[in-house]
C-alpha atoms as one frame of an Amber mdcrd trajectory, in Angstrom:
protein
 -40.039 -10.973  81.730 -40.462  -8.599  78.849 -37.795 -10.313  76.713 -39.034
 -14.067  77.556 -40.406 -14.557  73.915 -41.203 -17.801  74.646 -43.906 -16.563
  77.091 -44.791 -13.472  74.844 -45.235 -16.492  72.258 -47.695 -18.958  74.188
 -49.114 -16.678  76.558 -49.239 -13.031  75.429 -52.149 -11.812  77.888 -50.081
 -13.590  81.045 -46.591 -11.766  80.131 -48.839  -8.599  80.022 -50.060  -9.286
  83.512 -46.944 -10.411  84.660 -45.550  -7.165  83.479 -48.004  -4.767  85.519
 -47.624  -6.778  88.607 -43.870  -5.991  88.237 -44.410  -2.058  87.541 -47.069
  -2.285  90.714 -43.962  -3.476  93.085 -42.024  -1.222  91.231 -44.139   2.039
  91.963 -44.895   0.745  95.450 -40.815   0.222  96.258 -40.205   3.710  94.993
 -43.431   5.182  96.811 -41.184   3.969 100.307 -37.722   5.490  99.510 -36.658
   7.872 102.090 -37.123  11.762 101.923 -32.939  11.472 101.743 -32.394   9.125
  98.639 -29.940  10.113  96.884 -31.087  13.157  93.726 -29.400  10.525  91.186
 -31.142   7.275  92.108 -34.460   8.924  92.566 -34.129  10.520  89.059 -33.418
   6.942  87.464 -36.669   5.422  89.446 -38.770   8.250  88.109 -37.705   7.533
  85.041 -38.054   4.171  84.727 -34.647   3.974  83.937 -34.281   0.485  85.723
 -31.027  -0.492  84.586 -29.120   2.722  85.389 -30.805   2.427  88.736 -29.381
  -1.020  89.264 -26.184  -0.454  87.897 -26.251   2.880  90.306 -27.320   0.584
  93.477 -24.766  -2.147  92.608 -21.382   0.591  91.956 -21.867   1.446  95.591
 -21.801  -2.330  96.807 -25.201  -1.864  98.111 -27.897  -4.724  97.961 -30.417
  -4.256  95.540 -33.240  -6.673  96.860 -36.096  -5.458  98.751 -36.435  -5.727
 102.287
């Protein structure tokens, strides 16, 4: 999504919206974690540090797609 440059290209308003509908499931993922997530993961999400958080989820063979 935010590197497709071909959509950035042709449709710059649509990648926008494309891109808050993904931070909206983002936020409303995170606002359903557990009291007992793990410290680390929790600082990634509140971050936005997406990629560590991934990487972090996918070390500990865990599955990263929502429920």
């Amino acid at each position: 999504m935010i590197g497709d440059k071909e959509l950035r290209a042709t449709d710059p308003a649509g990648q926008l919206e494309q891109l808050q509908q993904a931070s909206e499931r983002l936020a409303a993922l995170q606002a359903q974690l557990p009291p007992d997530t793990h410290p680390q993961l929790r600082h990634f999400l509140e971050r936005c540090s997406y990629d560590k958080a991934l990487a972090w989820i996918e070390e500990r063979g865990l599955d990263p797609s929502p429920a």
